[in-house]
N, C-alpha and C positions, 0 to 999 in steps of 0.2 A: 504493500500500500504506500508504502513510502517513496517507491518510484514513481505510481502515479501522482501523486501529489507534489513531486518535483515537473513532470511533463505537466501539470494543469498551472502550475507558476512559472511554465517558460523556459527552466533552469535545463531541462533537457529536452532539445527543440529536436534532435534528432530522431525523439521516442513521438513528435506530436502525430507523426505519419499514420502511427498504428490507434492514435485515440478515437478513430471514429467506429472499429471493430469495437470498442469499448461500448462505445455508444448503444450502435445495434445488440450487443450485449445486454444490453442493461434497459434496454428499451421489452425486449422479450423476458427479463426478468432471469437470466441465465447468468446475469455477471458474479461469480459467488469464489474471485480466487483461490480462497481456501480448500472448498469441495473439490475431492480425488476425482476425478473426470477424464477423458479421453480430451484431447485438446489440442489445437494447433498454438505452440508459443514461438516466443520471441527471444533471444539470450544477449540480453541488452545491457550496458555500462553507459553511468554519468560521468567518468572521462573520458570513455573511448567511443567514438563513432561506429569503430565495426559492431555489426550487430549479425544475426546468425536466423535462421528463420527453420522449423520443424514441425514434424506433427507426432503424436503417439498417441496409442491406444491404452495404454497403462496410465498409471497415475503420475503426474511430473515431477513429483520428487522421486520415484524411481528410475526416471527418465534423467534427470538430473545427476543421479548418484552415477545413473552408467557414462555419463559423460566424463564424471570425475576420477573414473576408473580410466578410462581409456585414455587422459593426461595421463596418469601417473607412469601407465604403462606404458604408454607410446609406440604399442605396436597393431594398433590398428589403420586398416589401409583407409577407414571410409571419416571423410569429413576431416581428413587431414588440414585443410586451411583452419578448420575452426581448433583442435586440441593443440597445435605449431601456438595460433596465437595464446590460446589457456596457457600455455606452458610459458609460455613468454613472459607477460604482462599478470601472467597470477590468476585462479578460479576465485579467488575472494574478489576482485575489481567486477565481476562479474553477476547475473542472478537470473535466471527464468523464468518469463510472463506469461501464462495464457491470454490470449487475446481472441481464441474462438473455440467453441463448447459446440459437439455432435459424439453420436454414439455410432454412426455410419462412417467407415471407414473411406467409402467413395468418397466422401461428403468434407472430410479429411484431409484426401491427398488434394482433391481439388481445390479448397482454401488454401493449401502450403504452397499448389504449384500457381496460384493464381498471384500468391504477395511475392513468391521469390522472383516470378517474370516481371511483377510490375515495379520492385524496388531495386533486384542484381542485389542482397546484402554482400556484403564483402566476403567473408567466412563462407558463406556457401560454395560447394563448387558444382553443383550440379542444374538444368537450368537457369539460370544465366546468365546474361547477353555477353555477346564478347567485348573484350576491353581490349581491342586492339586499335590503335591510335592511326585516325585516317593520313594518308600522306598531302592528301589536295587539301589547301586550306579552304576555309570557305567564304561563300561569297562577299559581299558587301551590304546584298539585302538579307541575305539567310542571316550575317555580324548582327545589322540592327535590328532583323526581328528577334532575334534571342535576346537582345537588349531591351529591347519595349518588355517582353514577353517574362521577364526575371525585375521587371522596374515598376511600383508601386502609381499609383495617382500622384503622391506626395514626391515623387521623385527619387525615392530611399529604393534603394536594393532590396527584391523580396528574400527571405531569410530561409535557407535551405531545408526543407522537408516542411514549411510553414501552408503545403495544400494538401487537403485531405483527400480530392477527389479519387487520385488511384487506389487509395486504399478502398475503397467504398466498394465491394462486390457485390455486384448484379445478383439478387436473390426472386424467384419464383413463389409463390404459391394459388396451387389452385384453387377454387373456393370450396371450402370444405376441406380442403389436403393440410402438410406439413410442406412448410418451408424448404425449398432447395436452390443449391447456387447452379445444380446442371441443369441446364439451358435444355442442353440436345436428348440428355433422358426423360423432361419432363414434354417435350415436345413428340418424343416421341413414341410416349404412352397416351398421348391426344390421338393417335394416328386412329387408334378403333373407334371413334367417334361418329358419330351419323353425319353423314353431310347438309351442309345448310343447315344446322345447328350451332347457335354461339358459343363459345367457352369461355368464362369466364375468369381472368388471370391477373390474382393483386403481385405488382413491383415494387420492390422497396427502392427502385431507384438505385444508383451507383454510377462510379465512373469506370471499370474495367468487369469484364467477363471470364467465370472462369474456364469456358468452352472459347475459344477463338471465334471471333464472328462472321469470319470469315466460314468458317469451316459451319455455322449454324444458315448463312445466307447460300451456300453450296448446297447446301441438305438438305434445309425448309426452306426455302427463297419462295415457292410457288403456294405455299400458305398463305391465305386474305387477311389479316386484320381490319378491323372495323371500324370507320373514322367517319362520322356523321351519318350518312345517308347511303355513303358509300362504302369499298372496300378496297385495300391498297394491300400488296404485295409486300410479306413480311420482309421483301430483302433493301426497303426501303422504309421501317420503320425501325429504325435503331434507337433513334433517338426517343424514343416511347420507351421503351422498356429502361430506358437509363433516367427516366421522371416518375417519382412514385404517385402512385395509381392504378386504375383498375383499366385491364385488356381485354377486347371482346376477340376471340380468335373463332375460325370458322375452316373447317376445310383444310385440316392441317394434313400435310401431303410429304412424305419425306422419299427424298430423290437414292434412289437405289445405287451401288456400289455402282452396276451395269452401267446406270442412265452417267454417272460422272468419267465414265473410260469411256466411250461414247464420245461426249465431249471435247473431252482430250484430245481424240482422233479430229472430231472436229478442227478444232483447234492447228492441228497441224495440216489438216488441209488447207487452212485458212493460208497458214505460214508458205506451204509449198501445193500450187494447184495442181500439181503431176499427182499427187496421190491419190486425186479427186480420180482417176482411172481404175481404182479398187473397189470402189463401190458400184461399176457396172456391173460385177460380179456377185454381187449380193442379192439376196431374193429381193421378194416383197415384205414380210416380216421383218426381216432386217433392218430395209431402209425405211419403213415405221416406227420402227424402234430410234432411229438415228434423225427422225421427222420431229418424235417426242424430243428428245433428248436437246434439240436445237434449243427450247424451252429455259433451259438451266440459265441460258447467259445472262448477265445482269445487264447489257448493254443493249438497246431495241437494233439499233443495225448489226450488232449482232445476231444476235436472234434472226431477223430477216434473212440477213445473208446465208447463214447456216438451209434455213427452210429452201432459201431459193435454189441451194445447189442441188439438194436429195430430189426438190421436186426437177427438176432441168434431167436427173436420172431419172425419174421415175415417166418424163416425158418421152425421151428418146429411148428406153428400153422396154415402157410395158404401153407408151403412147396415152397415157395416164396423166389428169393435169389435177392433183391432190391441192394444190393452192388454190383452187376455184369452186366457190361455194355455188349448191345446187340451189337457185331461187324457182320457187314454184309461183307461176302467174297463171294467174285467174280471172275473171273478170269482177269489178268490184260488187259487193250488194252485201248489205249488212245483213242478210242470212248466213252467210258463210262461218261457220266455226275454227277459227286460224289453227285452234290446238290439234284438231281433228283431222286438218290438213295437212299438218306437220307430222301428225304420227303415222296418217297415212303416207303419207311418201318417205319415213322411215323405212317401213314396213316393204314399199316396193324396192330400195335399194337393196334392203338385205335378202329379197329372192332373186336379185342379179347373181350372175355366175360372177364371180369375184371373190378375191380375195376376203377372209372372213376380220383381217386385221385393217381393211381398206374400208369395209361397211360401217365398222366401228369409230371409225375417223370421219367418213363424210358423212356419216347420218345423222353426227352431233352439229355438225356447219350445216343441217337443214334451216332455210328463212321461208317465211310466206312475203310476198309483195303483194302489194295490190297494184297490181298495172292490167292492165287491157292485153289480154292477147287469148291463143284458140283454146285455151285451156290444159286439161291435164294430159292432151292425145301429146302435146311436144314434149314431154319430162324425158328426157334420155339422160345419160350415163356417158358424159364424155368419154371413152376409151375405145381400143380396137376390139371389137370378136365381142363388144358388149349390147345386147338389145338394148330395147326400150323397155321398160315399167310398164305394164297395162296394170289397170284398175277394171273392176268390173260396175255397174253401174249402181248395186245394193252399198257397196262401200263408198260411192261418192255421195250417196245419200245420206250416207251419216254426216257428211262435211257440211247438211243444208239443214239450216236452223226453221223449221216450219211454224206459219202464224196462220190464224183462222183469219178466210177472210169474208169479210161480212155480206149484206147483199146490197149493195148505194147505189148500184146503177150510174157510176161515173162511168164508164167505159162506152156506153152510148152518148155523153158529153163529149169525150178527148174524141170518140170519132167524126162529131158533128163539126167540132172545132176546127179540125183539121181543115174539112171540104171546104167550111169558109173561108179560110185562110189560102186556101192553095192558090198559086199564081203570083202572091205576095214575098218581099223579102220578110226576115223575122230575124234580126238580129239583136247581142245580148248589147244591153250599155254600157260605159265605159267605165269599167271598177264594179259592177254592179254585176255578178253574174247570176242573181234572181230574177233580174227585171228584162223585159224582152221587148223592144219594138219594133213594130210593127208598118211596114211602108212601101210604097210605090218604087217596083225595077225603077224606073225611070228616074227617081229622086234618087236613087242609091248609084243610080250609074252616073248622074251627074258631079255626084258626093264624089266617085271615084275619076272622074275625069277631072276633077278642079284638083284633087289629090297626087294625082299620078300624072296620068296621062298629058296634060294642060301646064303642070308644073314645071317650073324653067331649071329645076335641080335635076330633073331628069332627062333623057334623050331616048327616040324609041329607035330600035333597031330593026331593021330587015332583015336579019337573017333568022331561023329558025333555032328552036330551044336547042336542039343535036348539032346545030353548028356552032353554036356559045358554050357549050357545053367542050366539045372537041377544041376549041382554039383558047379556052383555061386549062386544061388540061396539056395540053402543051407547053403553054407558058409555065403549069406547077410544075411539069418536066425541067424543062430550062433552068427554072430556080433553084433546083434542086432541092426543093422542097418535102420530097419523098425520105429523108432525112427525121423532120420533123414526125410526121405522120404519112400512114398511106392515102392515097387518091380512093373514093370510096365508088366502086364502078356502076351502080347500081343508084345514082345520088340525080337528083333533080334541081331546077333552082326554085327559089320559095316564091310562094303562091298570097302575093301583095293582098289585103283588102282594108279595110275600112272599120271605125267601130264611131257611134256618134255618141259626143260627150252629154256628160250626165244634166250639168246646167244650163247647154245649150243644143238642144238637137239637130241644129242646121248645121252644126263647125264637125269636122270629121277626126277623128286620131287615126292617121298612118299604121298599119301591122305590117311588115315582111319577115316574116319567119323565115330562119334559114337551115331547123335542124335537119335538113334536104338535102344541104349541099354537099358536093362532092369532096370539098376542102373544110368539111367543119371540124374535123380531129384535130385537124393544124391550126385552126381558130382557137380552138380554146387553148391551147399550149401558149403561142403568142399573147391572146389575151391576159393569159395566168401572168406572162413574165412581163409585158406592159405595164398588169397592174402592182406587182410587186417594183417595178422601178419606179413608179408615180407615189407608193405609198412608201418607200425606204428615201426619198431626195426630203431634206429640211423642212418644214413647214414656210419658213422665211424665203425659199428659191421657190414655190411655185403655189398655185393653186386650182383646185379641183372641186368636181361634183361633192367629193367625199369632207371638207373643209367648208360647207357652205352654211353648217349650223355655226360654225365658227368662227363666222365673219362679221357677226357683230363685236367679239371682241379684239378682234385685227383691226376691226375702225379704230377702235378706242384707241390703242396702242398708237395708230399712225398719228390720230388726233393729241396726242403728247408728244408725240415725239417733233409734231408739226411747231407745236406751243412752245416748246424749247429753243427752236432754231430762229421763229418769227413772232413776236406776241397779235400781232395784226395778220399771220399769213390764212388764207381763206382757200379750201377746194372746193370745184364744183366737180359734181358728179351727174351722172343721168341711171336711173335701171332701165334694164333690158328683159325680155323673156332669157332667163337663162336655156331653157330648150332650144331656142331661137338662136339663143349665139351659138350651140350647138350645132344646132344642124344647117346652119347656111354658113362653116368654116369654108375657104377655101382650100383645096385639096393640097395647094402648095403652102401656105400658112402647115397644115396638119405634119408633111415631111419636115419641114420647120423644126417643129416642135419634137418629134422623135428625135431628130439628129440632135438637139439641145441635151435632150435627157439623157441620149447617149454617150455626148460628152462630158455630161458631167461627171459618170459612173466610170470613160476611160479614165476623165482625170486623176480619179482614185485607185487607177492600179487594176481594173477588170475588164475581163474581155469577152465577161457574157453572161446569160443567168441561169442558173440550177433550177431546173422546172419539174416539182415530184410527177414523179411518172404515176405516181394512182392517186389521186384526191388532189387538192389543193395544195396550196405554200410552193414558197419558192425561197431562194440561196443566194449568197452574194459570196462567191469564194475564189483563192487565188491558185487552187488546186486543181490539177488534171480531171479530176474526177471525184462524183459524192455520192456515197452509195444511196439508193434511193431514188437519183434523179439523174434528169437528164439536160445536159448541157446544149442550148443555144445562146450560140455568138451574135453579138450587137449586128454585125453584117446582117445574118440572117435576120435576124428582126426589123431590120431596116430595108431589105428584097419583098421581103413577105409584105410590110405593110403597101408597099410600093403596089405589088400585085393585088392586095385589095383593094385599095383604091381603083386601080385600072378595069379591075373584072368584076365592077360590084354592081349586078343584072339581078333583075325581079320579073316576076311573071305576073302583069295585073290584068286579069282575065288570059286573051289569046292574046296579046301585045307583051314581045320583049322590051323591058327599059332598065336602062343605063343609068344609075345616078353618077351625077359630073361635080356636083357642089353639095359638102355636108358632108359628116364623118357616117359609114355606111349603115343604111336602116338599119337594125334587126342582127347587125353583125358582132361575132363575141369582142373585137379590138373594141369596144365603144365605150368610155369612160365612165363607171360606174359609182 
């Protein structure tokens, strides 16, 4: 006792490391030095700094005595640093602490092996770290942050062993259990747990573990922990378990000995792609197992990259495309029962002739969509030598939610409706897809001549749709375009109309829909990386559709900064239809303005932009290559827009036209 009460007055700052084991101690009501106990101590002096760190299962005065045996004798081989110094300096300068109480010997080694890694006492020789003295010196920012890092607020040197944190071991318990420090035993007696069931898991908090976390995020990394609403990947919550409180775990999943050599291999495929030629060789189970196993990495482009290589085999050896999820399209109606859908077309994958480790895998990446299309006759099975799914017609009837329907005799209305109306246009209003009206071909073809046709932004061409069609296609040839995307053979141009506004029905809104055209794949690419250069360039260099909530307080700004240069100085301004400035730019103003942006982005050292090849987002990098995307150079961005402008035709009614003035209807480059 009289040690501790020199460490709680200061006097021995070297012991204050191990005061917070005290704590926890005595916080559980276990701190009882006296009581003969199995216990992890400490072999601590108020002169000397070295200090010795142990566990034993006997009592510590017999643990003691045998220590004082083995000075006297000096012929034992083990813990020679510590009986050299005994023998030295004297067993009386010296005295033995418990500092932690358990009757489980695991529970034991793993507090000795946890304080020896995280302090290296001196006396110890067996883990660890090494003290071999590096020959690089170090840097000049590594110098000053060990010096912030060792420096007080007050400016004083922090006082060696003066933080508790690594003492503090990460401790477990599950509700209703006994307290433990192993991490990975107690995770992974969660493992028989029901899925999609919470676990409940109190943390006392700490600053070290005495499992490696690394070796805990390798093993359980694919475990969910619960975080609001949502659930996150235990290999990203560390820093939870090191705050005391309560854990909700769900799904605890522990990665097999297999699934981590697997990896490995990975791994050195990654390193060397000639290897990647041994897994042609591999069945189907295999490379399922090496599909799983991509799962482990903690990095998403890893992960990806891993998936993509097994499936690139599994495409060229069994013509199998396992990255591409089966969506079943139907046609919409709230009859439909989605569960019912989904199980059914479980249920048809797994009587395809295939693989039974391939069924188990695509049948979990079943989706329902609701899009329009013939129904369940298309459902196939990408691969070779694989049919189609048939369904018979008592099992789609399960998928149809049935209502009684009454007798109202509306069906003799909608038919009457009809006859009246025929001969009539009947279109919806502008924003308004409940409301319908209802009007004169002749007022609609006007609407569309004053629109289109009459329009000085347009020009009508002579030649027929298969000849505009064929002399774009050429030019996307020339540009070299096919690069970007393919030519879509099968593509039309879009079919121009009309919708009349809601507060005025005589003024028209323009439609040209283009997702027809033969070059729309390469539209959105371009557009994608357009708009990532307009929205990465300052707010202060330009402005846009997307900045226009923002411009009242960009007046303000201007109007100070005006007041400081001139007390009297005055702007005049005028507004405009912004749509209006839009669409009547000049086509040479617009090349203007790309070359602008693209100079701004070479000025900064790039030479084009990273466009993700599946979704959204884009990249600004100075590297060859980004896994994930795909690189188009400022050139091409600057050809492409070139050729939309030049080939930017609509079809309004049987008249081809040309727009000449106005960034292109309906087209994806258009500023958003």
């Amino acid at each position: 006792m009289i040690y501790g009460e020199l460490i709680l007055a200061g006097e021995l700052r070297w012991g204050e490391k191990y005061l917070e084991l005290w704590k926890q101690e005595a916080f559980f009501g276990r701190l009882d030095l006296r009581s003969p106990r199995s216990c992890v101590y400490v072999v601590i002096s108020p002169w000397y700094k070295q200090t010795y760190v142990g566990m034993t299962e006997r009592t510590l005065a017999e643990r003691w005595l045998e220590h004082l045996k083995c000075v006297r004798s000096g012929d034992s081989k083990r813990s020679r640093n510590l009986y050299n110094w005994l023998g030295k300096v004297g067993v009386h300068s010296y005295v033995a602490v418990s500092v932690y109480f358990s009757s489980d010997r695991r529970e034991l080694e793993a507090v000795e092996r946890t304080l020896i890694r995280a302090w290296s006492p001196s006396l110890n020789s067996k883990g660890v770290k090494r003290r071999s003295r590096k020959r690089r010196r170090r840097g000049k920012k590594e110098r000053r942050r060990d010096v912030e890092r060792n420096t007080t607020e007050n400016g004083k040197k922090k006082i060696e062993g003066g933080t508790c944190e690594k003492s503090t071991i990460i401790a477990l318990r599950r509700e209703g259990g006994e307290r433990t420090v192993r991490v990975i035993d107690l995770l992974r007696s969660l493992t028989k747990a029901p899925r999609e069931v919470g676990i409940r898991i109190w943390t006392y908090g700490g600053g070290s573990s005495a499992d490696n976390w690394r070796v805990v995020r390798r093993t359980f990394g694919e475990s969910r922990v619960c975080v609001g609403k949502h659930t996150r990947s235990l290999r990203k919550c560390k820093r939870f378990f090191e705050v005391k409180g309560w854990i909700t775990l769900r799904d605890v999943t522990e990665a097999m000995p297999k699934a981590l050599k697997l990896k490995q291999n990975l791994v050195s495929i990654f390193k060397d792609k000639r290897k990647a030629q041994r897994l042609y060789n591999k069945s189907q189970d295999e490379l399922v197992e090496y599909y799983a196993a991509a799962k482990l990495f903690s990095e998403k482009r890893s992960r990806t990259r891993g998936r993509r290589i097994i499936s690139d085999v599994f495409r060229r050896s069994f013509g199998m495309n396992v990255r591409g999820r089966i969506v079943v399209k139907v046609e919409f109606d709230d009859r439909i029962k989605k569960n019912e859908v989904v199980n059914l077309t479980r249920r048809g994958i797994g009587e395809l002739p295939i693989n039974n480790a391939i069924v188990k895998m695509e049948g979990l990446s079943a989706r329902l969509s609701k899009e329009v299309a013939d129904g369940f006759s298309d459902l196939s099975w990408s691969g070779r030598n694989v049919g189609k799914a048939e369904f018979t017609r008592e099992e789609v009837d399960v998928c149809i939610r049935a209502y009684a329907i009454g007798d109202s005799g509306d069906a003799y209305v909608v038919r009457q409706l009809h006859e009246d109306l025929r001969g009539l246009v009947c279109c919806p209003l502008d924003r308004n897809p409940g409301d319908t009206l209802v009007m004169c071909p002749a007022v609609y073809a006007e609407g569309m001549k004053m629109t289109f046709t009459c329009n000085e932004g347009y020009v009508t061409r002579k030649e027929m749709e298969e000849d505009i069609i064929g002399l774009t296609h050429a030019a996307y040839k020339g540009g070299n375009f096919e690069q970007i995307a393919l030519w879509k053979k099968d593509g039309k141009l879009g079919r121009a109309y009309t919708l009349p506004k809601h507060k005025d029905t005589a003024k028209y809104r323009p439609i040209c829909p283009t997702f027809r055209e033969p070059s729309n794949a390469a539209c959105k690419k371009i557009a994608r990386a357009l708009n990532g250069m307009l929205f990465s360039i300052p707010e202060s260099k330009h402005f846009n559709l997307k900045f226009v909530s923002e411009l009242c307080g960009r007046l303000i700004g201007i109007n100070q900064s005006m007041r400081r240069v001139c007390r009297n100085a005055q702007i005049l301004s005028s507004s405009y239809d912004i749509k209006d400035m839009f669409s009547r730019l000049p086509h040479a103003t617009i090349i203007r303005v790309v070359d602008w942006c693209i100079w701004w982005f070479e000025s900064k050292g790039f030479q084009g932009v990273f466009v993700r090849q599946r979704g959204k987002g884009t990249s600004f990098s100075r590297q060859d290559s980004v896994d994930g995307y795909q690189f188009v150079s400022f050139e091409m961005i600057r050809n492409f827009v070139n050729f939309e402008l030049e080939g930017c035709f609509t079809m309004a009614g049987k008249i081809v036209l040309q727009q000449v003035i106005g960034i292109p209807m309906g087209s994806r480059p258009v500023p958003r």
